[in-house]
ZAPABA-42160 format. One record per residue (C-alpha): x, y, z; residue number from 1. Coordinates in Angstrom, 1 decimal. Example, Ala and Ser with C-alpha at 12.3 -4.5 7.8 and 13.67 -1.06 7.14 Angstrom:
2
px; py; pz; num
12.3; -4.5; 7.8; 1
13.7; -1.1; 7.1; 2
This chain:
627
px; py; pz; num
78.8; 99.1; 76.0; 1
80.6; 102.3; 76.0; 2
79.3; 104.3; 78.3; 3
79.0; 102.0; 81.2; 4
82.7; 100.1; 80.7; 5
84.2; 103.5; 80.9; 6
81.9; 104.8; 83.9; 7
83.2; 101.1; 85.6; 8
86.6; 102.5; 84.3; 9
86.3; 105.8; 86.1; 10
86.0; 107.6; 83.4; 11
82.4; 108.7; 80.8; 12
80.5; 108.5; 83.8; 13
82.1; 111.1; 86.3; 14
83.8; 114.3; 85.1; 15
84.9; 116.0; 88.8; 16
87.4; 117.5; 90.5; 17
89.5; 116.3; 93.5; 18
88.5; 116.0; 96.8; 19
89.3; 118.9; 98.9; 20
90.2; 120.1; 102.5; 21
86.4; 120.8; 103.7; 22
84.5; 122.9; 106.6; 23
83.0; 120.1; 109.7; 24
80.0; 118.5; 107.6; 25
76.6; 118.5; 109.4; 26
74.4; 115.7; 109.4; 27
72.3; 115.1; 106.7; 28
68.8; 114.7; 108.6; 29
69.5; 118.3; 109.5; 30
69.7; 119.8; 105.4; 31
66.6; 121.2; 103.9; 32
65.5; 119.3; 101.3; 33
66.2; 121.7; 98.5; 34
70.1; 121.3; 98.8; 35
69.8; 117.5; 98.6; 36
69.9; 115.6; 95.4; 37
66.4; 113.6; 94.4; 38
67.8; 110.3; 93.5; 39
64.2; 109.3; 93.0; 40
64.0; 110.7; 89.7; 41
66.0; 107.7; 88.6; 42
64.0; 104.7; 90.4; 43
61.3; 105.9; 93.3; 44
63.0; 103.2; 95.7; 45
65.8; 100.8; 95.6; 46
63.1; 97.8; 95.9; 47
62.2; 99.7; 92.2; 48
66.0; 99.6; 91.3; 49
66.3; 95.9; 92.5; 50
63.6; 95.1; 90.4; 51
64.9; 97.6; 87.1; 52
68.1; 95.1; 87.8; 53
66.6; 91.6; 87.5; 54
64.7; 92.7; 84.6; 55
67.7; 93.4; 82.8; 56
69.4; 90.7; 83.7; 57
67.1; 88.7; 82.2; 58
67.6; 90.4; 79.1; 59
71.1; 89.0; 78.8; 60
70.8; 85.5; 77.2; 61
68.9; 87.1; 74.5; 62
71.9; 88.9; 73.0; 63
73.7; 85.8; 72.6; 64
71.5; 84.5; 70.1; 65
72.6; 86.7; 67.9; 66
75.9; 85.5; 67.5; 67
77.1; 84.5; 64.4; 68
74.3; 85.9; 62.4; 69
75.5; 90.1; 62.2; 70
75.9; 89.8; 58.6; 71
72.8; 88.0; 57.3; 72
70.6; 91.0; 57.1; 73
70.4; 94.9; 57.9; 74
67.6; 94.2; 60.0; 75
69.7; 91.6; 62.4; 76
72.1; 93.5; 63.0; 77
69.5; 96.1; 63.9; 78
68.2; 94.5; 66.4; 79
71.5; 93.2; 67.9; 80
72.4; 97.1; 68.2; 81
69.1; 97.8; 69.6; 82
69.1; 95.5; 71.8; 83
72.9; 96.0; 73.1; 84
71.8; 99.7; 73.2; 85
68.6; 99.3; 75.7; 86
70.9; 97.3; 77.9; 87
73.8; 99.7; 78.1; 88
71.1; 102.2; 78.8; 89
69.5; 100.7; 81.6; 90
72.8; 99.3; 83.1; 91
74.1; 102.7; 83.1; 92
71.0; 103.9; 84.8; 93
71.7; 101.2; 87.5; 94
75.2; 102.0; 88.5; 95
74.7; 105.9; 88.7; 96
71.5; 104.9; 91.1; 97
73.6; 102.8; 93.4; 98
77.1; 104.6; 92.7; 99
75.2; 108.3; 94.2; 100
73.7; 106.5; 96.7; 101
76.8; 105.3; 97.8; 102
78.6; 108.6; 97.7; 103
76.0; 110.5; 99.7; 104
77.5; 108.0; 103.1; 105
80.2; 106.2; 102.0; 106
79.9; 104.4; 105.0; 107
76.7; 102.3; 104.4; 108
77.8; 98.8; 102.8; 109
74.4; 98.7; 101.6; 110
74.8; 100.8; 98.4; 111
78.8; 99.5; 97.9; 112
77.0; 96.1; 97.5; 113
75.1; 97.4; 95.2; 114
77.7; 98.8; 93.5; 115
79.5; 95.5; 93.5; 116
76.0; 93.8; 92.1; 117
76.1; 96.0; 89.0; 118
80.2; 95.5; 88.5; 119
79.0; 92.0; 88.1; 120
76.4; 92.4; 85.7; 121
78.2; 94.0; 83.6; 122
81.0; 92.0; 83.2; 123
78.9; 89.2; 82.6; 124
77.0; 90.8; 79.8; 125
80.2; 92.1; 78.6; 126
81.3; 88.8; 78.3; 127
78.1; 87.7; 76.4; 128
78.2; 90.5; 74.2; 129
81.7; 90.3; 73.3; 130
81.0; 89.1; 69.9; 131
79.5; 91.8; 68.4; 132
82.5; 94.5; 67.2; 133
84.7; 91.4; 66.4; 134
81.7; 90.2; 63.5; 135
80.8; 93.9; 62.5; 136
84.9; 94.4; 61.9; 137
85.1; 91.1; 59.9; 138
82.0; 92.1; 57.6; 139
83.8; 94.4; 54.5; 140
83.4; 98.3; 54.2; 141
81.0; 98.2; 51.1; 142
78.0; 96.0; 52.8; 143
78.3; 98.1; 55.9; 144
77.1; 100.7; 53.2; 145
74.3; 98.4; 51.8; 146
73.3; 98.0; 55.3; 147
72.9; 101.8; 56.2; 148
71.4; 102.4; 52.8; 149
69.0; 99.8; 53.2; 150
67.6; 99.9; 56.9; 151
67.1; 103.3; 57.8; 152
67.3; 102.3; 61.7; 153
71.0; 101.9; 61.3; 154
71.6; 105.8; 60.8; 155
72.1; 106.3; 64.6; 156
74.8; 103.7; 65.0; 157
76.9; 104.8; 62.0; 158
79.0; 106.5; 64.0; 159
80.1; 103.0; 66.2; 160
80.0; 100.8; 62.7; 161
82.4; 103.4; 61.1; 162
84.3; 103.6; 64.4; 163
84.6; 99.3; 64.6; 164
85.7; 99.4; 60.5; 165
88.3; 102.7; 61.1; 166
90.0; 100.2; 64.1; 167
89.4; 97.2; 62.4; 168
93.2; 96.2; 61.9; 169
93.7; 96.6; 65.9; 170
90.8; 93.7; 66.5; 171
91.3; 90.6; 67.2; 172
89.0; 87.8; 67.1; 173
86.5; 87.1; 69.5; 174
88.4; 84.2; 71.5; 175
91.0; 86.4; 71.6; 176
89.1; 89.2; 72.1; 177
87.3; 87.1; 75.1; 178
90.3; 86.6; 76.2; 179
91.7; 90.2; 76.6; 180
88.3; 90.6; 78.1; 181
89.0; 88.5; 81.2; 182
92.5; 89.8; 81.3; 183
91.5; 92.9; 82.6; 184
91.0; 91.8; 86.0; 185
94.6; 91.6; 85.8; 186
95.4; 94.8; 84.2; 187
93.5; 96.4; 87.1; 188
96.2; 95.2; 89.4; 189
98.7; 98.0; 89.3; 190
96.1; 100.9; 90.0; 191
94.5; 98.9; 92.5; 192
98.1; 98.3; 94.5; 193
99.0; 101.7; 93.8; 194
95.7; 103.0; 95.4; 195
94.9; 101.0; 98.6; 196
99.1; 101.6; 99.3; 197
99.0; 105.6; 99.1; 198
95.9; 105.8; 100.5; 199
95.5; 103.2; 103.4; 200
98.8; 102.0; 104.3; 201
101.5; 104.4; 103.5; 202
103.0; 105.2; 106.9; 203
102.0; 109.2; 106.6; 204
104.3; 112.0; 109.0; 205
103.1; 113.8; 111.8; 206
104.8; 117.5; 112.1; 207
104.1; 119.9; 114.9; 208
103.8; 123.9; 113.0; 209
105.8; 127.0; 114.1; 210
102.5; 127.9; 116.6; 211
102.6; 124.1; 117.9; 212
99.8; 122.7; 115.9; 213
100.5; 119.1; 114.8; 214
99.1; 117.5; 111.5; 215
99.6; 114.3; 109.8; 216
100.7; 115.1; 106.4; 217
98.4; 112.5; 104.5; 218
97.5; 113.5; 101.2; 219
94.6; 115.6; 102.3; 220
96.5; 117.2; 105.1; 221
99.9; 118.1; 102.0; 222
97.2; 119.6; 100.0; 223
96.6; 121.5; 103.3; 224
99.6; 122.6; 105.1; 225
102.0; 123.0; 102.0; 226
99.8; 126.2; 101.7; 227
100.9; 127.1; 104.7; 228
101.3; 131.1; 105.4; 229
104.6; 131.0; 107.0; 230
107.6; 129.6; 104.7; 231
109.4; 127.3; 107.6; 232
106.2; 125.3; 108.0; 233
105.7; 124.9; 104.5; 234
109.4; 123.6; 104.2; 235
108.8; 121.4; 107.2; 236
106.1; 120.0; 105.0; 237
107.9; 119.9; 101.7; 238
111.1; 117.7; 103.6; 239
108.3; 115.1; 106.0; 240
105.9; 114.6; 103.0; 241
108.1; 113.7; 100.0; 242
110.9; 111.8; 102.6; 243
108.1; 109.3; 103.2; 244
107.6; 108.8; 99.7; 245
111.3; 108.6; 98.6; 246
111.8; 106.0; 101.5; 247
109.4; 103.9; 99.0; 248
110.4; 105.0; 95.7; 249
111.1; 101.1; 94.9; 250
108.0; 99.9; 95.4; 251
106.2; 102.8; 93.7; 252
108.5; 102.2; 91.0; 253
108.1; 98.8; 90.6; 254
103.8; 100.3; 90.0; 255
103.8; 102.7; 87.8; 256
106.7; 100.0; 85.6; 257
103.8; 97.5; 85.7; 258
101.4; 99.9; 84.7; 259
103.5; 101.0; 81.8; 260
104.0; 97.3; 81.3; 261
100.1; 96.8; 80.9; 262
99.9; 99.4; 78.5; 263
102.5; 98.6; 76.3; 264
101.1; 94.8; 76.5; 265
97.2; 96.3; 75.1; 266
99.3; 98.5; 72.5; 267
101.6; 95.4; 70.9; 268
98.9; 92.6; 71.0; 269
96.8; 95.2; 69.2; 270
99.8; 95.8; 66.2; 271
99.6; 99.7; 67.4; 272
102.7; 101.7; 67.1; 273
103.2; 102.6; 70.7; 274
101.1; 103.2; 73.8; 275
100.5; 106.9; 72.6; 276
99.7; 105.8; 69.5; 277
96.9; 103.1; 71.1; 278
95.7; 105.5; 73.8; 279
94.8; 108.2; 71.3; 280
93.3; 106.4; 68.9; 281
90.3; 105.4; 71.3; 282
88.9; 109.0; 70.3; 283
90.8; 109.1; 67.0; 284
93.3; 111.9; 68.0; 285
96.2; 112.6; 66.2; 286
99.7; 112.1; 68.0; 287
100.5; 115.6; 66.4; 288
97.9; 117.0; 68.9; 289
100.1; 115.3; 72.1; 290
103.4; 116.1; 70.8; 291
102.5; 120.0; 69.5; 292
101.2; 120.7; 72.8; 293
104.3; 119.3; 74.5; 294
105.9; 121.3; 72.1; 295
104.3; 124.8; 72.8; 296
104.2; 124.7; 76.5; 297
108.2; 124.2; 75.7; 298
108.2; 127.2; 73.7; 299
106.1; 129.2; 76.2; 300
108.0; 128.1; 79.2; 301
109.0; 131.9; 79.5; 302
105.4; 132.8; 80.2; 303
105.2; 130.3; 83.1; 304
108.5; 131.8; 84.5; 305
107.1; 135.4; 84.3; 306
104.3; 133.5; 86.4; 307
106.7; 132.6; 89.0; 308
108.8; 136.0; 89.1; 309
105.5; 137.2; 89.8; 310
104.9; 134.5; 93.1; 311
108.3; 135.6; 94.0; 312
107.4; 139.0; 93.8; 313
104.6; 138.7; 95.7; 314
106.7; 136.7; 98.4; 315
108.5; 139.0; 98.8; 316
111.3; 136.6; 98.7; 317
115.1; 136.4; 97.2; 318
114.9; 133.2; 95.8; 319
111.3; 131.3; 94.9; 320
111.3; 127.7; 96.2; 321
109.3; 125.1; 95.1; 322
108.1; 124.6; 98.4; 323
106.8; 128.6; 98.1; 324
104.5; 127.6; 94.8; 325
101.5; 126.9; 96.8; 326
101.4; 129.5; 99.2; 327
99.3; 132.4; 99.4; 328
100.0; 135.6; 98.1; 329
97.5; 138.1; 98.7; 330
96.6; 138.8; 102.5; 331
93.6; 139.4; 104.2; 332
91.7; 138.5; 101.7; 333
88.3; 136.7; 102.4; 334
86.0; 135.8; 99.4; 335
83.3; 134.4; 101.0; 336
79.6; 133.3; 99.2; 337
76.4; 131.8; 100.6; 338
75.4; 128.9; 98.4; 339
72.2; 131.0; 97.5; 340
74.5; 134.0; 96.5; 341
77.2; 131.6; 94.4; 342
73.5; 130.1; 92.2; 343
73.0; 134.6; 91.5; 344
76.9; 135.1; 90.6; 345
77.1; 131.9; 88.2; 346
73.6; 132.7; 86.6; 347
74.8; 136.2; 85.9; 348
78.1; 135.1; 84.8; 349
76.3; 132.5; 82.5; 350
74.2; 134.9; 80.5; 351
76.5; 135.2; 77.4; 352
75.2; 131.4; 76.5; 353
71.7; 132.1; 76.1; 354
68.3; 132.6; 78.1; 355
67.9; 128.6; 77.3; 356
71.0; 127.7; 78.8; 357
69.8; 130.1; 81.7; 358
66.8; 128.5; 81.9; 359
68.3; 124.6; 82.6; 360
70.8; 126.1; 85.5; 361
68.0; 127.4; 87.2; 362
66.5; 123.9; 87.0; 363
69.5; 122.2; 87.9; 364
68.8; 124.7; 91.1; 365
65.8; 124.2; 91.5; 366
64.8; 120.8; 91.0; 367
67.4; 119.6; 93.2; 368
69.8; 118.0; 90.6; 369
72.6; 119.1; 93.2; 370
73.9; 117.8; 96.3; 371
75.2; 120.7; 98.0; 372
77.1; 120.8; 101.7; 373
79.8; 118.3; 103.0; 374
78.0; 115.7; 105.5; 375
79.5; 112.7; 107.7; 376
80.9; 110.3; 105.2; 377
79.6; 111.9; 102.0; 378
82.6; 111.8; 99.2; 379
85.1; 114.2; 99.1; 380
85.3; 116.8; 96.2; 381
82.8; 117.3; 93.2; 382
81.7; 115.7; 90.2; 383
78.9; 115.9; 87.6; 384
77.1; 112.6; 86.4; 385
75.2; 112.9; 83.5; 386
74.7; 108.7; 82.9; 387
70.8; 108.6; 83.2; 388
70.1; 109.1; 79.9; 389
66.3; 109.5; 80.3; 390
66.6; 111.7; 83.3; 391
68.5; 114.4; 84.0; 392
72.1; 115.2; 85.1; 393
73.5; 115.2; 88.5; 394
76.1; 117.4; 90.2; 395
77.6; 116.8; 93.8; 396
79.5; 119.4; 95.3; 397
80.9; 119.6; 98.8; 398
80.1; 123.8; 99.3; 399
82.2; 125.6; 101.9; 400
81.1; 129.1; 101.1; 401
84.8; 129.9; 99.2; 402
85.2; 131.3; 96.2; 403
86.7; 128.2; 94.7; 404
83.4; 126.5; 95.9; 405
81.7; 129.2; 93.5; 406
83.8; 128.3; 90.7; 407
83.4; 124.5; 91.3; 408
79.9; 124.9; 91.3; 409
80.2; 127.0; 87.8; 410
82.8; 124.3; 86.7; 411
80.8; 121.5; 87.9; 412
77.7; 123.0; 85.9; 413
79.2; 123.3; 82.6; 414
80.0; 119.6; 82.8; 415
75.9; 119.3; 83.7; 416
75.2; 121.0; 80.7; 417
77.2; 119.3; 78.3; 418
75.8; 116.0; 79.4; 419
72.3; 117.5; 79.1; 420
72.5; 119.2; 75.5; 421
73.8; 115.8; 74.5; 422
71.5; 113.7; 76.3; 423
68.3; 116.1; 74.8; 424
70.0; 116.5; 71.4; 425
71.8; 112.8; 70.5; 426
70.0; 109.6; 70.3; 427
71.6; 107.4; 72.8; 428
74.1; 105.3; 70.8; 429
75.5; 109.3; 70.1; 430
75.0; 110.9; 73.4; 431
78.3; 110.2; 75.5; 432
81.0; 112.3; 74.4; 433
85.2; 111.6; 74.7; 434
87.2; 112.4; 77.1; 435
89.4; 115.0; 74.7; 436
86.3; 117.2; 75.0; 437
84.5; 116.6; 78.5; 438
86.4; 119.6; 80.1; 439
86.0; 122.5; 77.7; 440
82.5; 123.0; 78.8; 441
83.4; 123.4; 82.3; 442
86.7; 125.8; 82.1; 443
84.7; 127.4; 79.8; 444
82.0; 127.8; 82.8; 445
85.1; 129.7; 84.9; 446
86.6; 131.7; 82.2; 447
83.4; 133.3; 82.1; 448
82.5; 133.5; 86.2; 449
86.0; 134.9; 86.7; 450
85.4; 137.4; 84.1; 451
82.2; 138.7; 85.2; 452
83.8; 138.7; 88.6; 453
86.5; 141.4; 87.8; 454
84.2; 143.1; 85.7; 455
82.2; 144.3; 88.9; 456
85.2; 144.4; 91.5; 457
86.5; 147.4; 92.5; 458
89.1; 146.4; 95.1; 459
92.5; 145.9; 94.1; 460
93.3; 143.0; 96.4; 461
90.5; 141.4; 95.6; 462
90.9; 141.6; 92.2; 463
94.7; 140.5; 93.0; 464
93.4; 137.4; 94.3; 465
91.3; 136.7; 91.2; 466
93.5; 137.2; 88.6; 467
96.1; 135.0; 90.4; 468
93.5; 132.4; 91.5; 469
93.4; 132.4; 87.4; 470
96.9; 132.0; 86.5; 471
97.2; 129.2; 89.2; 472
94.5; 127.6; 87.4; 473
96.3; 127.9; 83.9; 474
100.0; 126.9; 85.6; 475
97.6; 123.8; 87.1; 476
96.1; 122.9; 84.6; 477
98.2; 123.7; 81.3; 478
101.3; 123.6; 82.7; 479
101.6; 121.1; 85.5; 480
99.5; 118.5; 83.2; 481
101.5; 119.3; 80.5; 482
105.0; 118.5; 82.5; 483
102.6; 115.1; 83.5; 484
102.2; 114.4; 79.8; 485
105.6; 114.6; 79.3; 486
106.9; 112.9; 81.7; 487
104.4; 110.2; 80.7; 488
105.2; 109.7; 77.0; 489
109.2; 109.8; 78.1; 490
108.8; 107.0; 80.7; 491
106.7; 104.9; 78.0; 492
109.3; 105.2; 75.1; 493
111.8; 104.1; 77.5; 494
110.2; 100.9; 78.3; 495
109.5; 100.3; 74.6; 496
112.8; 100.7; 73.8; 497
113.4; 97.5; 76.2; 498
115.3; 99.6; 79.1; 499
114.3; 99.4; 82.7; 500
111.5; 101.6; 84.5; 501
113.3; 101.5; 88.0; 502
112.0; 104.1; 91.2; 503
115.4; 105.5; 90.8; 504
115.3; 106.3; 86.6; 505
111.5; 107.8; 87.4; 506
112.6; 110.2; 89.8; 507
115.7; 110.8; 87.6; 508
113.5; 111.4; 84.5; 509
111.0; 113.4; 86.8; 510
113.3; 115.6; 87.7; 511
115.3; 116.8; 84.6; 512
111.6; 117.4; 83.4; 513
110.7; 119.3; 86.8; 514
113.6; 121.3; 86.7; 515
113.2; 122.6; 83.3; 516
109.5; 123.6; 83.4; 517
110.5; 125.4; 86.6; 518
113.6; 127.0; 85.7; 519
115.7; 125.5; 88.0; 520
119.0; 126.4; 86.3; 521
117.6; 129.7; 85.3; 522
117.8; 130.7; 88.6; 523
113.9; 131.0; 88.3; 524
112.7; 128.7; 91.4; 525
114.9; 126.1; 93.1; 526
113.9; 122.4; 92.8; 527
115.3; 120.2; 95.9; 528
116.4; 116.6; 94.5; 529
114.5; 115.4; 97.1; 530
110.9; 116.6; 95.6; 531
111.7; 115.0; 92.3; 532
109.9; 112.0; 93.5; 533
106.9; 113.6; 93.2; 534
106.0; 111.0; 90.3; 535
105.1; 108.8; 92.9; 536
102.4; 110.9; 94.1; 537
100.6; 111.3; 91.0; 538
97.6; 108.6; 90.5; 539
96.8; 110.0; 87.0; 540
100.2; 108.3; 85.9; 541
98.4; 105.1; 85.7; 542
95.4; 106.0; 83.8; 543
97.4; 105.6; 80.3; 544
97.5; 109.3; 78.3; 545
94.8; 110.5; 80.3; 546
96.3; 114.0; 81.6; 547
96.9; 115.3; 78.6; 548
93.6; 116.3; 77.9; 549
93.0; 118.8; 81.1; 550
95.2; 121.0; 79.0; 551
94.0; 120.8; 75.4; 552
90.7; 121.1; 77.0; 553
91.8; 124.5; 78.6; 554
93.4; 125.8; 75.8; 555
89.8; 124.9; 73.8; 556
87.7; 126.3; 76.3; 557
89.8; 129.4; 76.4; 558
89.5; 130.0; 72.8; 559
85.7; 129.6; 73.1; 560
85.3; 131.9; 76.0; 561
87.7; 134.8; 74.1; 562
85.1; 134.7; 71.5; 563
82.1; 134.4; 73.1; 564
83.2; 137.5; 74.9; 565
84.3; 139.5; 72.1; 566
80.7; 139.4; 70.3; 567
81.7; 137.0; 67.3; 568
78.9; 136.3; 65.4; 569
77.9; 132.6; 65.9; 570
80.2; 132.3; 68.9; 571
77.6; 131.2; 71.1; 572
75.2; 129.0; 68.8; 573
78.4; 127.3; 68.1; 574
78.8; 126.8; 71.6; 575
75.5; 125.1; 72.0; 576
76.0; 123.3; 69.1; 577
79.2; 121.7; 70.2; 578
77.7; 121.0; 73.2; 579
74.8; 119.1; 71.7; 580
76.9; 116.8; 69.9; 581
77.9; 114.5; 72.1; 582
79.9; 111.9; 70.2; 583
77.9; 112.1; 66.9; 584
81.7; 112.6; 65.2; 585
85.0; 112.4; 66.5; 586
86.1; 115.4; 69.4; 587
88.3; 116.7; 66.9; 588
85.9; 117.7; 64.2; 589
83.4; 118.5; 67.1; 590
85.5; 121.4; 68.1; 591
86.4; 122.2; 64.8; 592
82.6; 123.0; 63.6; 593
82.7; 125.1; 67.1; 594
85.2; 127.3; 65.6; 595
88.3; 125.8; 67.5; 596
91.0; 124.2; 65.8; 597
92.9; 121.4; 67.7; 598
95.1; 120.9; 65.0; 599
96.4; 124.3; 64.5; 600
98.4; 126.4; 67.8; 601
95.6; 129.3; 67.9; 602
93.8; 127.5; 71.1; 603
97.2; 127.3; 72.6; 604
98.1; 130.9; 71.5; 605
94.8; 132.2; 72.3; 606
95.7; 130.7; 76.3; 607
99.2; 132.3; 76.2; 608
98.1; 135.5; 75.0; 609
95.3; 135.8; 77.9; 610
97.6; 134.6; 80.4; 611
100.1; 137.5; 79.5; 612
97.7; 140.0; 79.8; 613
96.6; 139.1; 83.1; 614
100.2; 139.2; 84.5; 615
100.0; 142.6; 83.1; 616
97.6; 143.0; 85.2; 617
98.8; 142.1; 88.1; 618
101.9; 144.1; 87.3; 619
100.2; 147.3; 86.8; 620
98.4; 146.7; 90.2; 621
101.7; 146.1; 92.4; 622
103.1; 148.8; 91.0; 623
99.8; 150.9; 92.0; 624
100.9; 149.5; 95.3; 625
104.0; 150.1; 95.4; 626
105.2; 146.6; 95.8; 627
């Protein structure tokens, strides 16, 4: 049950990006057809995906009957895997049905109740099925052999049996298993708090602007106004938004302590190491991986202050704030795109990976696996699902005409594309790939837009714009998620070494970590104490070790882009490849047969190196300018 307890989780099902500040959506009715997702490539109707659920439903008592009985014969525990396999399938099938149909109006109860139907479902088969990994870890290594040699059926699911016997000494048994099972409706109770609290009933500020304009700085209107043009309003913003927060750092502290609580609790009762050490091996990462890249961005910290001189620069200011990080820096510059025209610039920009990969974009295009303008009560931001198996993937965008819209859409594609090389290539049991890996296909998607985007620009503010819409992405994504990770793995050895996790010691950890990534006693740009409660804003804190991965992910696709680009021999049937292997090995041997190391710094270097040279860049055109 992979693929649909981690799409319940938030995770395996959804790769997106966050909601963002978007044009007035028109109504639906008044779309053509062709920018609309057809949902009724998955069921024709929801009477047919009523139906599709009671059928498997049905299908649930007959797993149980294989209990006790895994290691009798090859062929039983065949059909046990088989069986578990067509259910996943089918539930996975269901929830992306009902979860899409929910997100195209968020406000119909209809589709949340479907939603809530499936959630059901599958904890009840989850609780039915629970059996199964405890009894495949209990049977020894050498008839697990005998079993594959002998039934032929059972070469698919070698990856999960070897997978069940590698994390065999972290299993329990299966009344203890059961019971971890059920405690998760507990364990969901830090995320939950922390959620409905920041979003529903956190008392937000209201700020009137330098022309008069007043906003409520929720988290929508911050991600908004702290872009602000002129520097007193985005200071105005800066002192309103994070006040509110710091006048609740106690009870946000007391969150994110029971969220580390939870995940030391999984980690111990498991005999792991440490949190990091549990939350890694789920994908069978090293902790070398999380602690060299903590390390390197530490060694490169340089790099991201030449970034900054170079905001300051383009300021024009004495001394770079942090509430000046956000702001724009090039003016009077409009990159504006049809959605028509963004399909031409990412099909051209696309054309390094192959006339095949060409071909499936201008499906996704034209067979109307995208849902493409914001309408009333549609979900915020953009997100590929690529859960229906048997179908095809799914992208939903929210297209404002922007050039970050064009990128999304490029971004959003390479996650399509992944899912769909794997989903073509894989059997099901191999198809859904790891989280350490789900992002390299779609940075890789923007390396290679942006890059075909300067290649035919001729104006220097425009380019200007580019190239720093570039770095902001690396000092986003690299950076920023690196300082997460960091902060992450410091406030979790803390609580393992039994001392408290208070609001005050998080903002006090935050901020030594803040101010060093940002130069703070360098002179580089200032940090106020009051911002280092920032912690509190960040939901990813509580999705255990997750953030990590936007940056080794960036550093991977990086690598794959620079030699792509350069003409390498193989470069790009590696590509493919990697994408067709869903999770047929672990993600670090994955990337490894692609040509990209995770275990060695050249990823890492490889982003450094590109990131210098754009600065250069940059440098070479302000001082064309003059400025």
């Amino acid at each position: 049950m992979k693929r649909i307890a981690s799409a319940l989780a938030g995770f395996g099902l959804v790769w997106g990006l966050a909601p963002a500040v978007g044009a007035q959506p028109r109504d639906r009715s008044e779309l053509p057809e062709r920018y609309t997702w057809r949902l009724e490539d998955i069921y024709p109707s929801d009477e047919a995906w009523v139906k599709a659920k009671d059928a498997v439903a049905a299908q649930f008592d007959r797993i149980t009957e294989f209990r006790g009985t895994l290691a009798q014969s090859p062929a039983r525990l065949l059909a046990c895997l088989e069986l578990d396999s067509r259910i996943d399938k089918e539930l996975s099938r269901l929830y992306a049905y009902a979860h899409m149909r929910s997100d195209v109006d968020t406000r119909e109860p209809e589709y949340q109740g479907m939603k809530q139907q499936l959630q059901q479902l599958v904890t009840q088969y989850q609780s039915k099925a629970s059996f199964i990994a405890p009894e495949i870890a209990a049977m020894d290594r050498a008839t697990i052999d005998s079993f594959l040699e002998r039934e032929p059926g059972l070469k698919i699911y070698r990856m999960a049996l070897d997978d069940i016997q590698r994390t065999k000494a972290h299993r329990l048994s299966p009344p203890e298993e059961q019971i971890l099972a059920q405690a998760g409706l507990l364990a969901a109770a830090p995320v939950t708090i922390y959620s409905i609290f920041s979003n529903a009933e956190l008392p937000f500020p209201e700020i009137t602007l330098s022309d008069g304009t007043q906003v409520r700085l929720n988290q929508a209107g911050y991600s908004k106004y702290r872009a602000a043009p002129l520097r007193s309003d985005r200071e105005a913003v800066f002192q309103a938004f994070w006040s509110t927060f710091d006048k609740f750092q106690l009870t946000f502290g007391s969150q994110l302590a029971a969220q580390v609580n939870r995940d030391m609790f999984y980690a111990r009762v498991r005999k792991y190491e440490s949190a990091l050490h549990s939350a890694l091996d789920r994908d069978n990462i090293p902790v070398d991986v999380y602690h060299t890249l903590i390390r390197k961005v530490n060694e490169n910290l340089d790099s991201f202050h030449r970034y900054l001189a170079l905001k300051q620069r383009m300021l024009g200011v004495d001394q770079l704030k942090y509430s000046d990080v956000y702001a724009p820096v090039v003016e009077k510059v409009k990159l504006e795109y049809p959605y028509d025209k963004a399909t031409e610039l990412v099909l051209d920009a696309l054309r390094p990976l192959g006339s095949e990969y060409l071909r499936t974009v201008r499906r996704a295009f034209n067979e109307r696996w995208i849902d493409v303008y914001p309408t009333p009560g549609k979900r915020a931001g953009a997100y590929c699902n690529g859960s229906c198996y048997d179908v095809h993937p799914y992208i939903l965008l929210n297209y404002n005409g922007q050039y970050d819209d064009v990128s999304t859409l490029a971004h959003e594609m390479g996650h399509a594309m992944h899912s769909y090389y794997s989903n073509k290539n894989q059997p099901y049991p191999t198809a859904d790939y790891a989280t350490f890996v789900a992002e390299v296909a779609s940075t890789l998607n923007e390396a290679l837009l942006i890059h075909k985007m300067l290649s035919t620009i001729e104006d220097d503010n425009v380019k200007l714009s580019l190239l720093m819409n570039y770095l902001d992405g690396i000092k986003g994504t690299v950076f920023r998620q690196t300082q997460f990770a960091e902060f992450e793995l410091a406030i979790h050895q803390r609580a393992e070494q039994g001392e408290p996790l208070t609001g005050d010691v998080l903002t006090e950890i935050y901020g030594g970590i803040l101010k060093r990534y940002y130069g703070h006693d360098k002179g580089v740009c200032q940090i106020d104490d009051l911002y280092c409660v920032e912690w509190a804003f960040v939901p990813h804190f509580y999705y255990n070790f997750y953030v990590y991965q936007y940056a080794t992910s960036f550093t991977a696709s990086t690598a794959l882009a620079e030699k792509i680009l350069a003409g390498q021999p193989g470069a790009v049937d590696r590509t493919i490849e990697f994408l067709s292997a869903g999770g047929s090995d672990y993600p670090v041997a994955i990337l490894r047969k692609a040509g990209v190391d995770m275990l060695t710094s050249e990823p890492f270097d490889r982003t450094m190196e590109a990131m210098n040279r754009v600065m250069d860049q940059i440098e070479a055109i302000l001082d064309k300018q003059g400025r």
